[in-house]
mmCIF entry with sequence, helices, sheets and N, C-alpha, C, O atoms, coordinates in Angstrom:
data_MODEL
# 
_entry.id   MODEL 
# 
_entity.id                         1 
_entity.type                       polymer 
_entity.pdbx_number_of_molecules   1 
# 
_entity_poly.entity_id                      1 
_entity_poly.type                           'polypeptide(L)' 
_entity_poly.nstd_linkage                   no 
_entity_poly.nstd_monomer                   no 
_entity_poly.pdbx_seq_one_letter_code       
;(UNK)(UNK)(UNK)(UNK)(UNK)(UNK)(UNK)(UNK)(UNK)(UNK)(UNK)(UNK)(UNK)(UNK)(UNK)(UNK)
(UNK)(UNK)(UNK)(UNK)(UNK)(UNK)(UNK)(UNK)(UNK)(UNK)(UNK)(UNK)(UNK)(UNK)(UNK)(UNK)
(UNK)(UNK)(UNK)(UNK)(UNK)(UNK)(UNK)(UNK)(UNK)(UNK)(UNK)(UNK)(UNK)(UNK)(UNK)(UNK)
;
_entity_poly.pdbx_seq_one_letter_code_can   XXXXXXXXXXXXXXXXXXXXXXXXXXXXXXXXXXXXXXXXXXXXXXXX 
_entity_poly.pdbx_strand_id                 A 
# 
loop_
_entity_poly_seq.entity_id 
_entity_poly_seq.num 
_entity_poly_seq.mon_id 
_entity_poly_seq.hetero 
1 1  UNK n 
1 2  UNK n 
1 3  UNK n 
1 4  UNK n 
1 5  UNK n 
1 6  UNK n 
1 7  UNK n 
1 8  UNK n 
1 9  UNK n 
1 10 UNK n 
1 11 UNK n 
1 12 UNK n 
1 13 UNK n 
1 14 UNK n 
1 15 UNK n 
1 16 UNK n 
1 17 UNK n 
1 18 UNK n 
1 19 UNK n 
1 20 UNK n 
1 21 UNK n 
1 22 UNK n 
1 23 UNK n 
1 24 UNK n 
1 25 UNK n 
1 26 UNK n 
1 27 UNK n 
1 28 UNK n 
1 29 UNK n 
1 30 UNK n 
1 31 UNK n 
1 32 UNK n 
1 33 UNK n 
1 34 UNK n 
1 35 UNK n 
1 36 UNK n 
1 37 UNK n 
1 38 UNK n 
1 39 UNK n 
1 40 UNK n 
1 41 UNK n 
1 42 UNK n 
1 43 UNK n 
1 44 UNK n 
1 45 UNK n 
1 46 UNK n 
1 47 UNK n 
1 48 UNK n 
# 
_struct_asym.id          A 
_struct_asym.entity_id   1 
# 
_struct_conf.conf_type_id            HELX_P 
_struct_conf.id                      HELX_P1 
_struct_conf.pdbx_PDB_helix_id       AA1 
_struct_conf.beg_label_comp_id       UNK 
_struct_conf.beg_label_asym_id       A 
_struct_conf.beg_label_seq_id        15 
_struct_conf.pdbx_beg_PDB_ins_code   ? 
_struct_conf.end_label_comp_id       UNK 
_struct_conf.end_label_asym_id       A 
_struct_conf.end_label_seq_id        47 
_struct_conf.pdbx_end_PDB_ins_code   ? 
_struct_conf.beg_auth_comp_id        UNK 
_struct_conf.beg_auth_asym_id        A 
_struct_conf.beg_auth_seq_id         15 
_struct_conf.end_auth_comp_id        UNK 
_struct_conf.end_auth_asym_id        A 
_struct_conf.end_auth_seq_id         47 
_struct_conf.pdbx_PDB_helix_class    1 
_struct_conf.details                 ? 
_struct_conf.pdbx_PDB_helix_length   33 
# 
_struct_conf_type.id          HELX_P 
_struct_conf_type.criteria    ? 
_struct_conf_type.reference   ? 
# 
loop_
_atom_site.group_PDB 
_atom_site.id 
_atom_site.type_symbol 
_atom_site.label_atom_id 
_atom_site.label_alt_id 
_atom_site.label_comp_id 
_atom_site.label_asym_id 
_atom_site.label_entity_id 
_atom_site.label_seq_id 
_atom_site.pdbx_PDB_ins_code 
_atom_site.Cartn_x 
_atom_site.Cartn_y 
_atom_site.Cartn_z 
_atom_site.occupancy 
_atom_site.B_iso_or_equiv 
_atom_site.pdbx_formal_charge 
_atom_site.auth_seq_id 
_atom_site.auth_comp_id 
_atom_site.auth_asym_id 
_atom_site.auth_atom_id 
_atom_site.pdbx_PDB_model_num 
ATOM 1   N N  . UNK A 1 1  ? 18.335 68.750 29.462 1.00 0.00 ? 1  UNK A N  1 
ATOM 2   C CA . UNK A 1 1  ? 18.596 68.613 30.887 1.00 0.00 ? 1  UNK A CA 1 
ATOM 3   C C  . UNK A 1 1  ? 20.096 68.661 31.166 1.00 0.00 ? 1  UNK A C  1 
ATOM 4   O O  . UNK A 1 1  ? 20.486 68.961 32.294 1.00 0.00 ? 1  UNK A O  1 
ATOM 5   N N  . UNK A 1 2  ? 21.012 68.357 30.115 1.00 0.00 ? 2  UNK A N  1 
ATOM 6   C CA . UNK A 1 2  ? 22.224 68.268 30.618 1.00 0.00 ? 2  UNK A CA 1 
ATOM 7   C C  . UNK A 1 2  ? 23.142 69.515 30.356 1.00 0.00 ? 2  UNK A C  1 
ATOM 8   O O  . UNK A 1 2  ? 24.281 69.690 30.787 1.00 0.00 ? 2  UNK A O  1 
ATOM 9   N N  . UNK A 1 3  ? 22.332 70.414 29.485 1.00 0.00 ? 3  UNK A N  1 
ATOM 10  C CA . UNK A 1 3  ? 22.855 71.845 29.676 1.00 0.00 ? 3  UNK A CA 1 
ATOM 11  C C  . UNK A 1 3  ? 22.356 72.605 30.625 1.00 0.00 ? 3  UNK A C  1 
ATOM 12  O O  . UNK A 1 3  ? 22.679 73.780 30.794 1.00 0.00 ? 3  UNK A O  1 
ATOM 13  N N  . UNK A 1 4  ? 21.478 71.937 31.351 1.00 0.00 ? 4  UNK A N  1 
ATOM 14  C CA . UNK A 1 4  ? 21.100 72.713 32.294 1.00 0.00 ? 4  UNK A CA 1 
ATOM 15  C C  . UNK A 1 4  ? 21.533 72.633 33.431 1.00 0.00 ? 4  UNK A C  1 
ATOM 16  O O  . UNK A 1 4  ? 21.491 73.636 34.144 1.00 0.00 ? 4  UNK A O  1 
ATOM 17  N N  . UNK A 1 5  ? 22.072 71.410 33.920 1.00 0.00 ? 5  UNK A N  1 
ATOM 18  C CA . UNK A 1 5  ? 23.148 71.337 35.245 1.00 0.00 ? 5  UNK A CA 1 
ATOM 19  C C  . UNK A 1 5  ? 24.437 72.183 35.200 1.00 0.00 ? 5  UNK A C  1 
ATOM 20  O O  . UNK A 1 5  ? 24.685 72.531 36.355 1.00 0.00 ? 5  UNK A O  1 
ATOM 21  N N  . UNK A 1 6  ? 25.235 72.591 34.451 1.00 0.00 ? 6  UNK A N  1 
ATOM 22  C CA . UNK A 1 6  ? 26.294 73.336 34.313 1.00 0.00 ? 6  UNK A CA 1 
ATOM 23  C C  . UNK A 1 6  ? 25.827 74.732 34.534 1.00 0.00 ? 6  UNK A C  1 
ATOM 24  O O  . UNK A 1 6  ? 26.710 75.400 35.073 1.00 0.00 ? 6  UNK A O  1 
ATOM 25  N N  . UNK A 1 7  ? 24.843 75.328 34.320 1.00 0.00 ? 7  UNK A N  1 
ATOM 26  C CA . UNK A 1 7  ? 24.167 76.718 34.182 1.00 0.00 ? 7  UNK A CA 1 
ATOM 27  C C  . UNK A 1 7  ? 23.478 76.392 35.747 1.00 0.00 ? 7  UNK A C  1 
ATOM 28  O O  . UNK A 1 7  ? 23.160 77.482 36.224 1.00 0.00 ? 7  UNK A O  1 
ATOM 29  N N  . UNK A 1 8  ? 23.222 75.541 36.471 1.00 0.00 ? 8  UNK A N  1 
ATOM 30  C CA . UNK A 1 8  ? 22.457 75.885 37.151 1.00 0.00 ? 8  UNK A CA 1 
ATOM 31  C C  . UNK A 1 8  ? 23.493 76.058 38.869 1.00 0.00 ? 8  UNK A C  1 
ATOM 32  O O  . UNK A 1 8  ? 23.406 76.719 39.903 1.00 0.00 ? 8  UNK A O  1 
ATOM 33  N N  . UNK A 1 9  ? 24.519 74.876 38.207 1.00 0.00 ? 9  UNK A N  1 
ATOM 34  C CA . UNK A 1 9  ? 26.049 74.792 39.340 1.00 0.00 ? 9  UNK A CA 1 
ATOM 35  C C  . UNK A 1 9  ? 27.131 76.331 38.940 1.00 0.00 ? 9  UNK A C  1 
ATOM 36  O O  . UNK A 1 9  ? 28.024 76.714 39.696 1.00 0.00 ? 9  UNK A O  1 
ATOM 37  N N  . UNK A 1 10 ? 26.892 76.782 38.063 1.00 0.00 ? 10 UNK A N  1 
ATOM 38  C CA . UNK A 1 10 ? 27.593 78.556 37.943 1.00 0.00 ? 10 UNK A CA 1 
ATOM 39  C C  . UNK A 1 10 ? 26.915 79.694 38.585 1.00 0.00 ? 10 UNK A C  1 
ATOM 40  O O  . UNK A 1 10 ? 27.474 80.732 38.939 1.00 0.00 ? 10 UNK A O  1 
ATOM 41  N N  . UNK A 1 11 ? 25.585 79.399 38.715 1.00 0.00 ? 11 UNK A N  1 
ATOM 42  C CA . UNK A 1 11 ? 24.836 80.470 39.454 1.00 0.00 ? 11 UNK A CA 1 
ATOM 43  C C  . UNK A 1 11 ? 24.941 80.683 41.070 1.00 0.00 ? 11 UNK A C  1 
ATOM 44  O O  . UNK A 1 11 ? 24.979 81.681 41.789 1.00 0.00 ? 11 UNK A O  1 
ATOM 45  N N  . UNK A 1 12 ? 24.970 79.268 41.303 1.00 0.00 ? 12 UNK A N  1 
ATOM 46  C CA . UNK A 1 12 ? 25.362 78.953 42.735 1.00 0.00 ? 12 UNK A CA 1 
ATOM 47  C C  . UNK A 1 12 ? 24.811 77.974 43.517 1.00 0.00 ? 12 UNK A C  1 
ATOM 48  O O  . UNK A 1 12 ? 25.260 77.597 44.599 1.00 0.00 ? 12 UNK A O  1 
ATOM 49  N N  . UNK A 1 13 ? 23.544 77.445 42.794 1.00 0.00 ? 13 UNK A N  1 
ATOM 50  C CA . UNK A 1 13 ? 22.899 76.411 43.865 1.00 0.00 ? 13 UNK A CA 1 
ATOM 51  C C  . UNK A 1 13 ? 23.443 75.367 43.590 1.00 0.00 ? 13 UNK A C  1 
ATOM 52  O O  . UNK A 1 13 ? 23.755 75.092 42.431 1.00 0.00 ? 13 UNK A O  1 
ATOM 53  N N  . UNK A 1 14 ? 23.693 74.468 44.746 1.00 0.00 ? 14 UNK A N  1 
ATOM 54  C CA . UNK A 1 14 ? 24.444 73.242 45.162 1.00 0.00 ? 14 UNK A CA 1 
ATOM 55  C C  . UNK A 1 14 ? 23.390 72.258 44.273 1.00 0.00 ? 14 UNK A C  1 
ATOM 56  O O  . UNK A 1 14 ? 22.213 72.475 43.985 1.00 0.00 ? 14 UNK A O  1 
ATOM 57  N N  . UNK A 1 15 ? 24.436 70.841 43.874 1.00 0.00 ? 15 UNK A N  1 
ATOM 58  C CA . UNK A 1 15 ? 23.387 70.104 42.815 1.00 0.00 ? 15 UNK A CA 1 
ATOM 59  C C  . UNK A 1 15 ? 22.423 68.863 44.403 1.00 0.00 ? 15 UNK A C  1 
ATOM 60  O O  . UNK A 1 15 ? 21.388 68.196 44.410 1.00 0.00 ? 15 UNK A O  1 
ATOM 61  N N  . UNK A 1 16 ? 23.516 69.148 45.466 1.00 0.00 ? 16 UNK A N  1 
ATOM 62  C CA . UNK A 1 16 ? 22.887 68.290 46.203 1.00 0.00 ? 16 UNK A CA 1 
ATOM 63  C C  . UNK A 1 16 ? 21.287 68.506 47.104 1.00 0.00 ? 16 UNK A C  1 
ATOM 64  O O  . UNK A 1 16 ? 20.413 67.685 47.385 1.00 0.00 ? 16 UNK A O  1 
ATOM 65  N N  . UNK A 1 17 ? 21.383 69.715 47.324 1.00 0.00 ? 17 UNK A N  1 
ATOM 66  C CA . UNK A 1 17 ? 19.901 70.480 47.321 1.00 0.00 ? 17 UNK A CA 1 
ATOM 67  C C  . UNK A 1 17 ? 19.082 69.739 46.256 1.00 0.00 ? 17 UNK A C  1 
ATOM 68  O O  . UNK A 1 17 ? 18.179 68.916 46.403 1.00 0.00 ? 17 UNK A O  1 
ATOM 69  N N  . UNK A 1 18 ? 19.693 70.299 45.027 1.00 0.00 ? 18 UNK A N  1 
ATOM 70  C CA . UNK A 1 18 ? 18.448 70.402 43.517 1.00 0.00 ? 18 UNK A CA 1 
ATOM 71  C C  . UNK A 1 18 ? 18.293 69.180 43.697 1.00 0.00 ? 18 UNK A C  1 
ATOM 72  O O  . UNK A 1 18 ? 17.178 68.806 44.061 1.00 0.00 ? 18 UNK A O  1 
ATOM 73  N N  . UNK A 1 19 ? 19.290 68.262 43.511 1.00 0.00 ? 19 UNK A N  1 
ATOM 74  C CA . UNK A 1 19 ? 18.748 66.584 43.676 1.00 0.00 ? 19 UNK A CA 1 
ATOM 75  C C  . UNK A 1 19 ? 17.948 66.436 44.756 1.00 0.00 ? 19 UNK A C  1 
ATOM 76  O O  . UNK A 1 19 ? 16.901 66.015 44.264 1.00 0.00 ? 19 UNK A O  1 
ATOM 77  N N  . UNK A 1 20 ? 17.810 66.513 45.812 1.00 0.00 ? 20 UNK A N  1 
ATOM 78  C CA . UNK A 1 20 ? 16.837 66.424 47.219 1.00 0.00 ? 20 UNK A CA 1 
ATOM 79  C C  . UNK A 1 20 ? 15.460 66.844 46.933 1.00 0.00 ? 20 UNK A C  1 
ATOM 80  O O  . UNK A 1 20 ? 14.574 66.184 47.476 1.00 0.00 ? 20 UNK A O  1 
ATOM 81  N N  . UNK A 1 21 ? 15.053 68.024 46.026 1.00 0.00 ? 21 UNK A N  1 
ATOM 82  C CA . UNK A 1 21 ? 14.444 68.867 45.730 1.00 0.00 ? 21 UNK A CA 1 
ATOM 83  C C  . UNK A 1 21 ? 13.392 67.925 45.017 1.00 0.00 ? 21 UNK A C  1 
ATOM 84  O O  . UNK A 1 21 ? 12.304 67.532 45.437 1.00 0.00 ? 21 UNK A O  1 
ATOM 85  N N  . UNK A 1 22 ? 14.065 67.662 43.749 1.00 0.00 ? 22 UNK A N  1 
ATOM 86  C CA . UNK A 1 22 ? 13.505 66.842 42.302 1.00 0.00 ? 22 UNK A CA 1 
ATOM 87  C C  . UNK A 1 22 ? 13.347 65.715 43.045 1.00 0.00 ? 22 UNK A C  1 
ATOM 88  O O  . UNK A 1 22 ? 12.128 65.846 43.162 1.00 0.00 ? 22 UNK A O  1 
ATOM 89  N N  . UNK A 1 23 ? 13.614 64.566 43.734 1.00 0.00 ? 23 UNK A N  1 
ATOM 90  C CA . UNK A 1 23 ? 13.519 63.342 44.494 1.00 0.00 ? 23 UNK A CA 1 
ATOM 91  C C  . UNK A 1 23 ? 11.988 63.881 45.393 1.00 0.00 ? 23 UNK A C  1 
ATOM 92  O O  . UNK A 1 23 ? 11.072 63.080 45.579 1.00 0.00 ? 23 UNK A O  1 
ATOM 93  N N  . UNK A 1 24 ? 11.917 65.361 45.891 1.00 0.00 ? 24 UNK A N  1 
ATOM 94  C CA . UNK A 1 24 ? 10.692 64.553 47.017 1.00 0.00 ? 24 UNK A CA 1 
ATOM 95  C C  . UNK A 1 24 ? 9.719  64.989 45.982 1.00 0.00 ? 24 UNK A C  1 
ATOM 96  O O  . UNK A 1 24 ? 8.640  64.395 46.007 1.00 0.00 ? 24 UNK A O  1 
ATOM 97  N N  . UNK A 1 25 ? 9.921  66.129 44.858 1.00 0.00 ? 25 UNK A N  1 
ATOM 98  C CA . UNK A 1 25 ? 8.739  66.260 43.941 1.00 0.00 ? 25 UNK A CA 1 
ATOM 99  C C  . UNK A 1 25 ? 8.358  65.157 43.612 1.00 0.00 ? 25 UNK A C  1 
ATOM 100 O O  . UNK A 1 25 ? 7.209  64.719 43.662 1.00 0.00 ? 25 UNK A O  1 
ATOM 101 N N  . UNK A 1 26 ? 9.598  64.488 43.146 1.00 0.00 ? 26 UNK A N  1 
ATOM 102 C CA . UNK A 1 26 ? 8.575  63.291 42.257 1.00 0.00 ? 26 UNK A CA 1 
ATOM 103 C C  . UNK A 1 26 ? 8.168  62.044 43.221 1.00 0.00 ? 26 UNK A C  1 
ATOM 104 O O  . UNK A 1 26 ? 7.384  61.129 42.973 1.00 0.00 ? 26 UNK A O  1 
ATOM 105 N N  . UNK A 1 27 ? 8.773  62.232 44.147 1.00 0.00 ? 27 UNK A N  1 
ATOM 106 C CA . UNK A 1 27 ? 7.824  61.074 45.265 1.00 0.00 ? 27 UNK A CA 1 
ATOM 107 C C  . UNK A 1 27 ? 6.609  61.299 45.744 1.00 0.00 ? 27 UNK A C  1 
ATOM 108 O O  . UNK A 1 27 ? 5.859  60.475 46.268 1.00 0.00 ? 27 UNK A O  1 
ATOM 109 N N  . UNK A 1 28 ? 6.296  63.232 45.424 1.00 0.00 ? 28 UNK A N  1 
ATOM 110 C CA . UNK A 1 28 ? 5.180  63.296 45.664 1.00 0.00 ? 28 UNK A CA 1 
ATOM 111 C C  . UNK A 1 28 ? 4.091  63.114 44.384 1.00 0.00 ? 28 UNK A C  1 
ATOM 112 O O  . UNK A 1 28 ? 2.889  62.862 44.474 1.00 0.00 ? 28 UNK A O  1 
ATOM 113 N N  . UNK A 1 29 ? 4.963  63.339 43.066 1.00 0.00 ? 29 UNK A N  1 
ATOM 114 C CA . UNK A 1 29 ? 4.115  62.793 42.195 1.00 0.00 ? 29 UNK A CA 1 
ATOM 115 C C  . UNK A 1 29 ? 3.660  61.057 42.064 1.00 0.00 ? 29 UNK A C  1 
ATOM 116 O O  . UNK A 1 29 ? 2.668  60.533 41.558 1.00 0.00 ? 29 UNK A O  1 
ATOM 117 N N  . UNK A 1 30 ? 4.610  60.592 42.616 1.00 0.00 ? 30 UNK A N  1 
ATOM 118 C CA . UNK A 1 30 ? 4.232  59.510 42.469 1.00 0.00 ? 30 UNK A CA 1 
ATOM 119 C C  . UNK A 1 30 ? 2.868  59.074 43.583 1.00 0.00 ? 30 UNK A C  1 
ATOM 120 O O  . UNK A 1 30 ? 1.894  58.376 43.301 1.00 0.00 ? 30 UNK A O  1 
ATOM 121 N N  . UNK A 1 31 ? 3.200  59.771 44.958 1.00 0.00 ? 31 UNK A N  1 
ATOM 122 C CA . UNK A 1 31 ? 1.757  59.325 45.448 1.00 0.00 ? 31 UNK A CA 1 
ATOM 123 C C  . UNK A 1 31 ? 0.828  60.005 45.364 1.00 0.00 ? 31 UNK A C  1 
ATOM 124 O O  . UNK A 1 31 ? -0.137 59.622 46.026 1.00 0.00 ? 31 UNK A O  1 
ATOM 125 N N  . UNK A 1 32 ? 0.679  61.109 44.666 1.00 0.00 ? 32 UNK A N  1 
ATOM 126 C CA . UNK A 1 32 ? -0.656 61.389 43.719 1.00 0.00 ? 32 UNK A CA 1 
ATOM 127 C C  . UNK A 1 32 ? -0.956 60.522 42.792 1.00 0.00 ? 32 UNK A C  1 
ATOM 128 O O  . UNK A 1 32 ? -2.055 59.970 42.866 1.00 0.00 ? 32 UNK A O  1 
ATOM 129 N N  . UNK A 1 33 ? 0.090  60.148 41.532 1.00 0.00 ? 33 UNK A N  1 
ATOM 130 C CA . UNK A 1 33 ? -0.530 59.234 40.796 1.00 0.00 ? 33 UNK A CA 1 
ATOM 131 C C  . UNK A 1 33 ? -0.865 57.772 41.053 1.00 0.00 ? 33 UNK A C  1 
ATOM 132 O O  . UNK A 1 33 ? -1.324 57.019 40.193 1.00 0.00 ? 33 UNK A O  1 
ATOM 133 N N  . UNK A 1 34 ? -0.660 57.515 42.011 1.00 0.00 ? 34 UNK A N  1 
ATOM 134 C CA . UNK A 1 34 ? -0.659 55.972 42.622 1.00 0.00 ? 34 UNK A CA 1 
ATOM 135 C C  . UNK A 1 34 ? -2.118 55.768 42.745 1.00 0.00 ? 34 UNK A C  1 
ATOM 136 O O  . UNK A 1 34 ? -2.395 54.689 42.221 1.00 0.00 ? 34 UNK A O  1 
ATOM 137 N N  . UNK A 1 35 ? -2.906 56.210 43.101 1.00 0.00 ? 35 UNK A N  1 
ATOM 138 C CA . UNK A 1 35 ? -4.163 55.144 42.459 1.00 0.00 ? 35 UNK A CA 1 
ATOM 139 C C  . UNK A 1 35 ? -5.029 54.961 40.995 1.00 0.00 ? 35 UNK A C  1 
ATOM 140 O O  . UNK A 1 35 ? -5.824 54.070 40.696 1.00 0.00 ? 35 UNK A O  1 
ATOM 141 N N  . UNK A 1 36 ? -4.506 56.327 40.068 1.00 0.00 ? 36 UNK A N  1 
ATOM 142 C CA . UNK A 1 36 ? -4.347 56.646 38.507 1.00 0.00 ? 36 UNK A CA 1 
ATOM 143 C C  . UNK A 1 36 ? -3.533 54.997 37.895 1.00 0.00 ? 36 UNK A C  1 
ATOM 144 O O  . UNK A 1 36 ? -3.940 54.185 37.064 1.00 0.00 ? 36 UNK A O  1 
ATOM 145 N N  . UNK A 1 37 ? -2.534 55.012 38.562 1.00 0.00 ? 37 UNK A N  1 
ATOM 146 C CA . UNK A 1 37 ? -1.303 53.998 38.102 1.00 0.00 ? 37 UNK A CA 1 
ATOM 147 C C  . UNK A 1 37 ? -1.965 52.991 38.052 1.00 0.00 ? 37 UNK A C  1 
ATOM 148 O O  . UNK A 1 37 ? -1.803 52.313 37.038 1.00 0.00 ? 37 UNK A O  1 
ATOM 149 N N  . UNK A 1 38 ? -3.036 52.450 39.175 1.00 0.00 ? 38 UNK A N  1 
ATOM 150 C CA . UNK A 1 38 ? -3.062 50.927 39.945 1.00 0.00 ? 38 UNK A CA 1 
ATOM 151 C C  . UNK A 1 38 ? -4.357 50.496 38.956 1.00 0.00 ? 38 UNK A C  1 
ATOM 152 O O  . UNK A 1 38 ? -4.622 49.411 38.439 1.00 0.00 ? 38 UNK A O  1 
ATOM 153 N N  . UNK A 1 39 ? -4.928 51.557 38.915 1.00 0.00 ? 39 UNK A N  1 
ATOM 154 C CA . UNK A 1 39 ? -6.150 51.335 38.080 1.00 0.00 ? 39 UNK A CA 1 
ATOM 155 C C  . UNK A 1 39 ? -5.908 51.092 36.327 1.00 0.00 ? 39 UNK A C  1 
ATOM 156 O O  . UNK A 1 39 ? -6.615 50.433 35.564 1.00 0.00 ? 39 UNK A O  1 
ATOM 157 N N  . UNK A 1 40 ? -5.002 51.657 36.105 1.00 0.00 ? 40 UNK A N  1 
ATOM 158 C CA . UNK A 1 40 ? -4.196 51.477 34.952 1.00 0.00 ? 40 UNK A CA 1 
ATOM 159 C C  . UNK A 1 40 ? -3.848 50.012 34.838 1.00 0.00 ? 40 UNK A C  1 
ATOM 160 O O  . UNK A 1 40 ? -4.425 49.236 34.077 1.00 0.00 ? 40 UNK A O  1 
ATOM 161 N N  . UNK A 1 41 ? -2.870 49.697 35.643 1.00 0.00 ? 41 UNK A N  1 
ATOM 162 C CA . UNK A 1 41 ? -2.310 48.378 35.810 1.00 0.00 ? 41 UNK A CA 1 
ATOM 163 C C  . UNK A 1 41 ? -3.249 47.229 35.814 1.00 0.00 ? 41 UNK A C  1 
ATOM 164 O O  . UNK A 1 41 ? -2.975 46.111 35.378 1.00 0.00 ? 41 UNK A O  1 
ATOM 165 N N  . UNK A 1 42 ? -4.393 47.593 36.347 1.00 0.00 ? 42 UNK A N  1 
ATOM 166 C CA . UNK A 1 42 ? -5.620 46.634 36.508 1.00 0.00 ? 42 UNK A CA 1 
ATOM 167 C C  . UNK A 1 42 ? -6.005 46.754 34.625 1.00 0.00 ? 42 UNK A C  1 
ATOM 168 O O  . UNK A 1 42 ? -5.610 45.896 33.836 1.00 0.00 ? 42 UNK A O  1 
ATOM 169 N N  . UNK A 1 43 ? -6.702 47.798 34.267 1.00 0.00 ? 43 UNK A N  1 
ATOM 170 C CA . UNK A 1 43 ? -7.194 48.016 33.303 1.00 0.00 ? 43 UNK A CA 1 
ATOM 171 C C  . UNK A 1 43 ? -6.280 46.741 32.405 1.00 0.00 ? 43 UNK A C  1 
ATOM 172 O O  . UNK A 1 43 ? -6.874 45.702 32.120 1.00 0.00 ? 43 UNK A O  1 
ATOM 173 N N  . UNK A 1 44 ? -4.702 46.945 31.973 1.00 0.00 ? 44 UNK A N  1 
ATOM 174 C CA . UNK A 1 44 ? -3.880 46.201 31.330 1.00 0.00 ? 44 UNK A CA 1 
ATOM 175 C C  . UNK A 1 44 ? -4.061 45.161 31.656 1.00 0.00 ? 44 UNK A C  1 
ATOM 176 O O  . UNK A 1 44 ? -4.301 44.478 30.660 1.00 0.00 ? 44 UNK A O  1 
ATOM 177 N N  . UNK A 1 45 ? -4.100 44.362 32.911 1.00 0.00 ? 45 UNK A N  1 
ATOM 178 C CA . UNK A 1 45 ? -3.975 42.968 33.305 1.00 0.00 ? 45 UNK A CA 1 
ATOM 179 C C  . UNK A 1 45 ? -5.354 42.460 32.651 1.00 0.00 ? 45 UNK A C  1 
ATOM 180 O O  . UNK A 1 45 ? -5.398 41.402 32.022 1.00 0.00 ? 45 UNK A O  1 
ATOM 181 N N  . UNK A 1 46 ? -6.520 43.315 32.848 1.00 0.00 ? 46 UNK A N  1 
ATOM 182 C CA . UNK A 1 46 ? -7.723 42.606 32.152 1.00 0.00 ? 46 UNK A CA 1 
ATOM 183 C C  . UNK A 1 46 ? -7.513 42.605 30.982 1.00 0.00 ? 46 UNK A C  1 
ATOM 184 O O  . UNK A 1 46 ? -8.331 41.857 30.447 1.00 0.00 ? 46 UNK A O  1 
ATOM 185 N N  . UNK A 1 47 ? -6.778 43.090 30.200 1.00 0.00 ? 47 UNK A N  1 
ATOM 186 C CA . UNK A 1 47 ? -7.332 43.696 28.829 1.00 0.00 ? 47 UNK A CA 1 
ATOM 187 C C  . UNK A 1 47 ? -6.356 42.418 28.052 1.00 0.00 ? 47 UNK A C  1 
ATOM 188 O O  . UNK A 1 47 ? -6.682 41.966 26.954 1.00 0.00 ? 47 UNK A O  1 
ATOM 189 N N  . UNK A 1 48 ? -5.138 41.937 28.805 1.00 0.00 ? 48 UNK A N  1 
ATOM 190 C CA . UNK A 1 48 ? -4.213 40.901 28.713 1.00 0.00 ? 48 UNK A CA 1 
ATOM 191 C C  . UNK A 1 48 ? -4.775 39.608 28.973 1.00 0.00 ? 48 UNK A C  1 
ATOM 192 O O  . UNK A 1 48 ? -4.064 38.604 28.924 1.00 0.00 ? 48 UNK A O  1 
# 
């Protein structure tokens, strides 16, 4: 990942985009996995 920010700021896209970009992906991964997660979390608390 960290050779890849230098290659990706020479081509031309701004890192403040790409960061904006990667932030709402994974907020949207996260509320897809959010009831995967909760059920998980349950699973552990019983199993504890």
């Amino acid at each position: 990942m960290l050779i890849v920010i230098p290659v990706i700021s020479m081509i031309g896209i701004k890192m403040t985009s790409l960061i904006a970009i990667m932030g709402a992906v994974c907020f949207a991964v996260g509320l897809a996995l959010q009831g995967t997660l909760s059920n998980f979390a349950g699973i552990v608390m019983i199993l504890i």
